[in-house]
N, C-alpha and C positions, 0 to 999 in steps of 0.2 A: 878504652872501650871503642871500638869499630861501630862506626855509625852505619856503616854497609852492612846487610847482611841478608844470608841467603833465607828465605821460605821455605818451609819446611812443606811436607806434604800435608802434614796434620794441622797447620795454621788455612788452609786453603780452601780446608773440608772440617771446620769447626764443627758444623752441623752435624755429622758423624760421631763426633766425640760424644762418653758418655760425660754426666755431668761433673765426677769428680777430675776427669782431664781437663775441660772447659774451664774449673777454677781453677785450676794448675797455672794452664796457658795466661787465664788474665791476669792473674798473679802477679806472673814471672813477667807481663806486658806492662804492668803497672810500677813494677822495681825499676825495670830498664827506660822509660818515660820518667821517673819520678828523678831517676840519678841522671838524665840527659838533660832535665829542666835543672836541677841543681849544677852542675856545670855551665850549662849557660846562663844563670843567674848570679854566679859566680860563687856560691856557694858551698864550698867543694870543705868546709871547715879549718880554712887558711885565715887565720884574722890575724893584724899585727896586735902587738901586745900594747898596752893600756889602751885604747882604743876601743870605742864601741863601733858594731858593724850599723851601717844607715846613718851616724850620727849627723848633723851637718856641722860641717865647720865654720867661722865667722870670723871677718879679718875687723881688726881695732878701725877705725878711722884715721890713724897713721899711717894704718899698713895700706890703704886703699889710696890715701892722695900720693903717699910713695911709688905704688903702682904706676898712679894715673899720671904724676912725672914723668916716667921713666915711657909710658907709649909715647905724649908728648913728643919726648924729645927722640924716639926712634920715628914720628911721621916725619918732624920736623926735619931730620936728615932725610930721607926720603923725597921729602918735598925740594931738599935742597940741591939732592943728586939729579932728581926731575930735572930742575929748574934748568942746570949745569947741561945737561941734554940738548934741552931745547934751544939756550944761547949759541 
């Protein structure tokens, strides 16, 4: 879907249209907004399987001090190549 796109004459001079082209146009303006929000919502009907969409996920209390080891000891080198620098 082309997010660009050209204006038509009859989008310009709505006012002119009778009222069953009016609904046409909003219509057709309502599809093309409802499917550009579902893309950028991400929405698009791509879900990985078992898996609910929105769910949130939640790590054990193991998984989380495992984590928090592991930054630890990546500041900790960090700190140590710093350090190494500045001597």
């Amino acid at each position: 879907m082309g997010m660009k796109r050209k204006i038509q004459a009859t989008e310009l001079h709505w006012y002119s249209m009778d009222t069953t082209q009016l609904l046409s146009f909003i219509d057709s303006e309502i599809a093309r907004l409802r499917e550009a929000r579902a893309l950028l919502a991400g929405q698009d009907g791509h879900v990985r399987p078992g898996r609910k969409p929105g769910k949130k996920r939640t790590l054990s209390a193991d998984a989380r001090a495992r984590i928090a080891a592991a930054q630890r000891k990546r500041w900790a080198k960090q700190m140590r190549a710093a350090k190494k620098d500045t001597a």
